[in-house]
C-alpha positions in Angstrom: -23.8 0.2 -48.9 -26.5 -1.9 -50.3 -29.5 -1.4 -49.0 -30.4 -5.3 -47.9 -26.8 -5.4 -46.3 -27.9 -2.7 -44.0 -30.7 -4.7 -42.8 -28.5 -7.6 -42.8 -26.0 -5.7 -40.5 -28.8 -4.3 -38.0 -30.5 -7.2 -37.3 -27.2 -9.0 -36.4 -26.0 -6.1 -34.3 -29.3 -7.1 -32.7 -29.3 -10.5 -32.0 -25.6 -10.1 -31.4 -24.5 -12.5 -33.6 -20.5 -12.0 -33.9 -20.3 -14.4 -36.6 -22.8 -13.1 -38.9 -21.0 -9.5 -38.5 -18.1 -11.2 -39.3 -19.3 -12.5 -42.4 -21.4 -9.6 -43.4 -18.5 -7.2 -42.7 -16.3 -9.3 -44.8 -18.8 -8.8 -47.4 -18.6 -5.3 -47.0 -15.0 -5.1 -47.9 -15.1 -7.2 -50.7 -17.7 -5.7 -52.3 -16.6 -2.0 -51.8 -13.0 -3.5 -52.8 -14.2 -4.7 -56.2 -16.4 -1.8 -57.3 -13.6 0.5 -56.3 -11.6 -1.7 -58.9 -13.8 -1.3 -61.4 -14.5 3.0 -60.4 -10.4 3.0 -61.1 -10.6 0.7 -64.0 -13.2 3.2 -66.1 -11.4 6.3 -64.7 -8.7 5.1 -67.0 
């Protein structure tokens, strides 16, 4: 996970701001969706 998303993540967890863990988790899975796309892609 990328470093400035970490940071993103705590301090939301910290204010307790559902919606920006929403949006950062959703991040998240995109992001580890796509490289894991393109780790499968160049295994090839």
């Amino acid at each position: 996970m990328p470093t400035w998303l970490k940071q993103k993540l705590k301090r939301a967890y910290l204010q307790k701001d559902r919606y920006q863990i929403l949006i950062l988790n959703q991040c998240w899975f995109h992001y580890k969706q796509k490289n894991s796309n393109i780790k499968t892609l160049n295994h090839k």
